[in-house]
C-alpha positions in Angstrom: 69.0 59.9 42.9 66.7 59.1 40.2 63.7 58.4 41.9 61.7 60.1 44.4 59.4 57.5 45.1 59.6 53.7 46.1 57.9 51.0 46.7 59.4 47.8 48.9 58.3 44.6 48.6 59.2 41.7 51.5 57.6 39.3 49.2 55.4 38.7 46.1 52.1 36.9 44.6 50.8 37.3 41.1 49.2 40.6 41.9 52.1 42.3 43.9 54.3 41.7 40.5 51.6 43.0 38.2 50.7 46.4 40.5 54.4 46.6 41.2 55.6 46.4 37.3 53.0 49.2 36.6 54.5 51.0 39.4 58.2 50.5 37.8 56.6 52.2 34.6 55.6 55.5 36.5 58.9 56.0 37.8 58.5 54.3 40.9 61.6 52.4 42.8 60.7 49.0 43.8 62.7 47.9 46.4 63.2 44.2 47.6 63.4 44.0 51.5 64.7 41.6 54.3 64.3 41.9 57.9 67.8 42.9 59.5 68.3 39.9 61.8 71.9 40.3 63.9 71.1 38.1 66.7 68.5 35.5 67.4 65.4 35.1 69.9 67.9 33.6 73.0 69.8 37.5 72.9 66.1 38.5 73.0 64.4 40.2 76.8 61.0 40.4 77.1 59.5 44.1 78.6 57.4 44.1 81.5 54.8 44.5 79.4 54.9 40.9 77.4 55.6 39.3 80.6 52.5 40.5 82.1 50.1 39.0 79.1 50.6 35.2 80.1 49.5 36.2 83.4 46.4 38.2 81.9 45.4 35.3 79.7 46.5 32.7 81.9 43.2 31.7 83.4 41.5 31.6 80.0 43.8 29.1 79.0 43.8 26.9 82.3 39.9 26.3 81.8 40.4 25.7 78.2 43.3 23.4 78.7 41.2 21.7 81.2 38.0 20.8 79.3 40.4 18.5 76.6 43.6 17.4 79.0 43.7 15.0 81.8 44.4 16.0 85.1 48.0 15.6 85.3 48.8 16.8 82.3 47.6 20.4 82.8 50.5 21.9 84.3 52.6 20.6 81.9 50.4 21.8 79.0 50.2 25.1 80.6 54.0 25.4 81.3 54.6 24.0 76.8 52.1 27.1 76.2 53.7 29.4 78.1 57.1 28.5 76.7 55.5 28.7 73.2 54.4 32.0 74.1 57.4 33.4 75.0 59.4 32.6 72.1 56.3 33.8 69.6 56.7 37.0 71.3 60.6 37.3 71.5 60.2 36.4 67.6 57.9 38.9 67.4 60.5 41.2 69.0 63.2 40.3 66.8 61.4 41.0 63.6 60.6 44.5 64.9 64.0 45.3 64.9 65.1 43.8 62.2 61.8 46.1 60.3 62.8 49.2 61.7 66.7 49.2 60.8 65.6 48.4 57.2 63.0 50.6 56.5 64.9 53.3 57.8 67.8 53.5 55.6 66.4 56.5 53.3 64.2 59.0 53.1 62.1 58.7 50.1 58.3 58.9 49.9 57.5 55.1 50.4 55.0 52.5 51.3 55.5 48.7 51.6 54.1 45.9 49.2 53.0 42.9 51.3 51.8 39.2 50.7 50.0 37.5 53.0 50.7 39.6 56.4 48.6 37.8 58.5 51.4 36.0 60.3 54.3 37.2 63.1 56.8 38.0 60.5 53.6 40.9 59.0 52.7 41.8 62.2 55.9 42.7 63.3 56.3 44.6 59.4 52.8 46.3 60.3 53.9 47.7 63.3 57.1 48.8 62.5 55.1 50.8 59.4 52.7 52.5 61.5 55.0 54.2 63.8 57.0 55.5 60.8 53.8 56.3 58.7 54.4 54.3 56.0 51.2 52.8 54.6 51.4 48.9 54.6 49.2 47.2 51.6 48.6 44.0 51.0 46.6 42.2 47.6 44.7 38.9 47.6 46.9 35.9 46.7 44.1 33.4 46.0 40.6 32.7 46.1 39.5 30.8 49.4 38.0 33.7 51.8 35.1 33.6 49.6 34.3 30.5 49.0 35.7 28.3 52.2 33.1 27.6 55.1 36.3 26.6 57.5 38.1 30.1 57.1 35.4 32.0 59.4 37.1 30.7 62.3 40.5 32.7 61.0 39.7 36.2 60.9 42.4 37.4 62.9 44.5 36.2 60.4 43.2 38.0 57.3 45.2 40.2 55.4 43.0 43.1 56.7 43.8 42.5 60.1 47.3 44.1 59.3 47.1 45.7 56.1 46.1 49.8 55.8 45.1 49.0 52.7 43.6 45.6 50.6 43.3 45.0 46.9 41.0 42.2 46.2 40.1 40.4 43.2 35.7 40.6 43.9 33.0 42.3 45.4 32.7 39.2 47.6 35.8 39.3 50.0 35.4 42.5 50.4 32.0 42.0 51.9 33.3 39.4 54.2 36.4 41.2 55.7 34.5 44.4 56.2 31.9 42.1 58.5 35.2 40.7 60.6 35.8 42.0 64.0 39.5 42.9 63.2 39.2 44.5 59.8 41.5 47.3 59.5 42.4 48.1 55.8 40.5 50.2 53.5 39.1 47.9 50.7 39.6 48.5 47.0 38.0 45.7 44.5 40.7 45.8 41.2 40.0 42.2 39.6 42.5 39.1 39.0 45.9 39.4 37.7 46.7 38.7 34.5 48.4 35.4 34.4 44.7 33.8 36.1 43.0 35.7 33.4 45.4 34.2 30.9 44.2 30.7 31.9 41.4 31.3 29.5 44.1 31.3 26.2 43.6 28.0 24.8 46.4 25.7 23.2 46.2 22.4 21.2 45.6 19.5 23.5 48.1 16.9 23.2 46.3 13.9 23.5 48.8 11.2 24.4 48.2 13.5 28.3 45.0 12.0 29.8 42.3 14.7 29.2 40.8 14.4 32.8 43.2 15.1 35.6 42.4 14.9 39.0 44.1 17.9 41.3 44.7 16.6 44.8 44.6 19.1 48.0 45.3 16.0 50.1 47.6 17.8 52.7 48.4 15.9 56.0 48.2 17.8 59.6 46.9 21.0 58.8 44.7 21.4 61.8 41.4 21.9 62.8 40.8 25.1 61.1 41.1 23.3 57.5 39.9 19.4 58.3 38.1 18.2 60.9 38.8 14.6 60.1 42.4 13.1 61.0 44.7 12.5 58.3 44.1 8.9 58.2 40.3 9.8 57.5 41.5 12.2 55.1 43.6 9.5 53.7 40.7 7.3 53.5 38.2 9.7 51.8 41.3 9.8 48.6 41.7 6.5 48.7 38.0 5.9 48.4 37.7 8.2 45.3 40.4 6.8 43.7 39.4 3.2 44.3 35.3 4.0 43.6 35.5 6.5 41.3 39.0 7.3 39.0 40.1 3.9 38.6 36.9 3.1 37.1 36.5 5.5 34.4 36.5 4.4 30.9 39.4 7.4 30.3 42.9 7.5 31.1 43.3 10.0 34.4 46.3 11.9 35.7 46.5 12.1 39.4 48.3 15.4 40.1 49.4 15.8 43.9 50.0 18.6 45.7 53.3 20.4 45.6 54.4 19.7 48.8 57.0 22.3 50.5 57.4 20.3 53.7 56.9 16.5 54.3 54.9 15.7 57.4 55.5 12.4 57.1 58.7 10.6 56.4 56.8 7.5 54.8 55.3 7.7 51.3 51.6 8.7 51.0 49.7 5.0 50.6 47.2 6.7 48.4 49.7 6.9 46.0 50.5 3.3 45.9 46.6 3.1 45.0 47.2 5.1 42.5 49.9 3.5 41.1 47.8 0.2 40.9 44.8 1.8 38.6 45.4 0.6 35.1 44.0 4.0 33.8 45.6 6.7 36.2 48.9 8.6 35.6 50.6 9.3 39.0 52.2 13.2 38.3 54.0 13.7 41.4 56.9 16.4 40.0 56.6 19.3 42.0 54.9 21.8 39.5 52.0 24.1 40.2 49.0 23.4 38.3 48.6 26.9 36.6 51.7 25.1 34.3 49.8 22.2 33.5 46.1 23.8 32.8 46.7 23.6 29.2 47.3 20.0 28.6 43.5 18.9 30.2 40.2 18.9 29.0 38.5 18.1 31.8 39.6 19.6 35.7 38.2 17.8 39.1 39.4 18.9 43.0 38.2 19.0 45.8 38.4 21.6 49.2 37.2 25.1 48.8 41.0 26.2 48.3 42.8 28.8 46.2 43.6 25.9 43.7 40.2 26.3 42.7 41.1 29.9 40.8 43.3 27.8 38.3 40.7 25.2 36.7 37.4 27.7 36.7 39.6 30.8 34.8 40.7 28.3 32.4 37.2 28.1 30.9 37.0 24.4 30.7 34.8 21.9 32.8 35.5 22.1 36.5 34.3 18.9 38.5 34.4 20.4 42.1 33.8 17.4 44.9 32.5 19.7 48.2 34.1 17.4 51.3 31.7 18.0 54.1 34.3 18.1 57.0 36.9 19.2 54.9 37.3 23.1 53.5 33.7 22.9 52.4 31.9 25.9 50.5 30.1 27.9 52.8 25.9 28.0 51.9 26.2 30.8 49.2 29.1 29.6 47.1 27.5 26.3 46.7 24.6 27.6 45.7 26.5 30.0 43.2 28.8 27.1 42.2 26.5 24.5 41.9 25.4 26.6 38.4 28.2 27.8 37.4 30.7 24.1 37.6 29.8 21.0 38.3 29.4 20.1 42.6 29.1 17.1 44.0 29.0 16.4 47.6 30.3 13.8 49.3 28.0 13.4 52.1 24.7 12.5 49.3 23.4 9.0 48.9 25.1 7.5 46.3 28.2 10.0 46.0 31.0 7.8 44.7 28.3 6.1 42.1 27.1 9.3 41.1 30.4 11.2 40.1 31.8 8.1 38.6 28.5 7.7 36.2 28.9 11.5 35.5 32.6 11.3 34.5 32.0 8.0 32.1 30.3 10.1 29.8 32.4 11.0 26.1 34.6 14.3 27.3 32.1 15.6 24.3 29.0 15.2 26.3 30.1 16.5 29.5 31.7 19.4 27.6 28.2 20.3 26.1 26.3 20.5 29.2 30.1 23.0 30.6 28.4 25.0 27.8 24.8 25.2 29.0 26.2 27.2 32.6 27.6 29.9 30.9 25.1 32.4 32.1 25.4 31.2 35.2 29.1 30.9 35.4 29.4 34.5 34.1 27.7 35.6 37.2 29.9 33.4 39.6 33.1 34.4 38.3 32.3 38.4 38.7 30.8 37.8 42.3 33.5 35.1 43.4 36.4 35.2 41.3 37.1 38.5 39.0 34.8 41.6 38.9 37.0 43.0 35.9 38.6 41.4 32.8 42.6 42.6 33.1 44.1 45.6 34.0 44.2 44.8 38.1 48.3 46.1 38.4 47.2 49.1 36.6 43.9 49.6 38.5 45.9 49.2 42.0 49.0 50.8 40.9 46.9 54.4 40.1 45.0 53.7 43.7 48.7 53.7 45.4 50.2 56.5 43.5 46.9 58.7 44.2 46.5 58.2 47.9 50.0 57.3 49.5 52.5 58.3 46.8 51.4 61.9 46.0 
């Protein structure tokens, strides 16, 4: 009876826990929420009106299915996508249900604090919102619209495709999701959250760690939109780094992998047994995010214009970024701002391997000293690309919600 405002939150990233603490401190309820699922997607019926949208799109997909399939495997391709069809939408069904009992328990003045809504599961939360007037926000959760070449074949699902409202880290997402066909959302820039700004806090390096870790974004079947090399060409292209380059450094290396949430393959990686053959490379395959471990390097390399990225560059320290032509490359204008402000290497040059591994056998001194001479430029990148302000970003968002939705 306290409160008179809330705040309900399906999920979380860094920037939904700093806006919603901030809330907390104004006298705002924040609310943790779950869809209200009784039944499941078999107790489901579709309307006339779902029914009727296989048949509309039906033709599309015929000639589509036709230009890649053989003959006598259309039908049954056609018949797999309609039945995939039908249970998206009966999910789709489900979760609007399972919304609408939820957010319509109580009365108070709310709106809903999302991550990532670009999926069914948002959708369905986005529409349940809009009939009941609640505004639906939703704040960047990483750093890849900007920079990534392969996500402007995604748009539909950007946050601002569902979101009333977007809080975003830079000036330069902003610009891109306004230029989409589906934006939606109003757009407010409010900076980084704190714990990527606190990457720049440096600690003592313990030097029995190697100071040059390599972060892998090596992740099998992830589709066309991300790679457009199979995984065992994906596989190939680690391997060949590792092999060419890593292996023969004159420093000790940590390969770090990717946390992995779900397996796609039931054998082991093979890069990892090539990793596990290098005299000077520590295989760390525990399954802890890299903002933990920032600390104990000197020296950061990746690959893939991913939201991994954020981690290394707001630490401060030397960022070795390797731009994979056919895989999550930078689009034209990050390389060009990333190429002064870190260090890019791309592997489709003459000489790549030869090149990186005579640039990384330099003393960690040297390479450190030339980090130094891109400051200027790396100031520049990090306002346009990364953060346009310092701190503050909960705060900043957290006044823009209680002025315009939470009056």
């Amino acid at each position: 009876w306290l409160f008179k405002k809330e705040i309900l939150m399906p999920n979380e990233n860094e920037l939904n826990i700093e806006i919603a603490t901030s809330l907390a401190l104004r006298g705002v309820k924040v609310s943790k929420i779950e869809p209200d699922l009784l039944c499941n997607t078999k107790d489901i019926k579709l309307d006339k009106n779902t029914v009727e949208i296989y048949s509309a799109i039906a033709p599309i997909i015929h000639a589509r299915i036709e230009e890649w399939v053989v003959e006598p495997a259309v039908n049954v391709t056609m018949e797999l996508f309609k039945s995939h069809l039908e249970r998206q939408l009966k999910q789709f069904k489900l979760l609007v249900n399972g919304w609408d009992k939820v957010i319509t328990r109580n009365a108070l003045m709310r709106a809903v604090l999302v991550n990532s809504p670009g999926n069914i599961r948002g959708n369905a939360l986005s529409y349940v919102c809009r009939k009941k007037n609640i505004p639906l926000i939703s704040s960047q959760h990483g750093v890849t619209v900007e920079i990534s070449k392969s996500h402007s074949m995604l748009h539909i699902g950007f946050d601002n495709s569902v979101a009333d409202t977007m809080f975003s880290y830079n000036s330069k997402i902003v610009e891109i999701e306004k230029n989409t066909y589906f934006d939606y959302s109003k757009h407010y820039i409010v900076g980084m959250p704190l714990r990527l700004i606190r990457m720049k806090h440096k600690k003592p390096i313990n030097k029995s760690i190697p100071q040059i870790v390599y972060i892998s974004t090596n992740l099998y079947h992830m589709g066309i939109g991300i790679s457009q090399k199979t995984d065992y060409g994906r596989a190939l292209d680690e391997s060949r780094i590792i092999t060419n380059v890593l292996s023969k450094l004159p420093h000790k290396v940590r390969y770090k992998t990717y946390p992995e949430d779900n397996r796609r393959y039931a054998d082991i990686d093979p890069v990892l047994s090539i990793v596990n053959s290098a005299n000077n490379i520590e295989l760390f395959c525990k399954k802890i995010d890299m903002r933990y471990l920032v600390s104990e390097h000197r020296i950061f390399i990746t690959t893939c214009a991913t939201s991994t990225l954020s981690w290394p560059v707001m630490s401060g320290k030397p960022v070795v970024f390797i731009n994979q032509k056919n895989n999550s490359s930078l689009t034209n204008e990050a390389h060009a701002s990333l190429s002064k402000g870190l260090f890019v290497f791309d592997d489709d040059k003459n000489n790549f391997h030869e090149n990186l591994r005579s640039f990384l056998s330099q003393p960690i001194s040297y390479i450190e000293a030339q980090w130094e001479e891109k400051r200027v430029f790396r100031k520049d990148m990090i306002k346009n690309y990364f953060s346009e302000y310092k701190g503050d970003a909960g705060k900043r968002a957290a006044k823009i919600i209680l002025k315009e939705y939470l009056i």
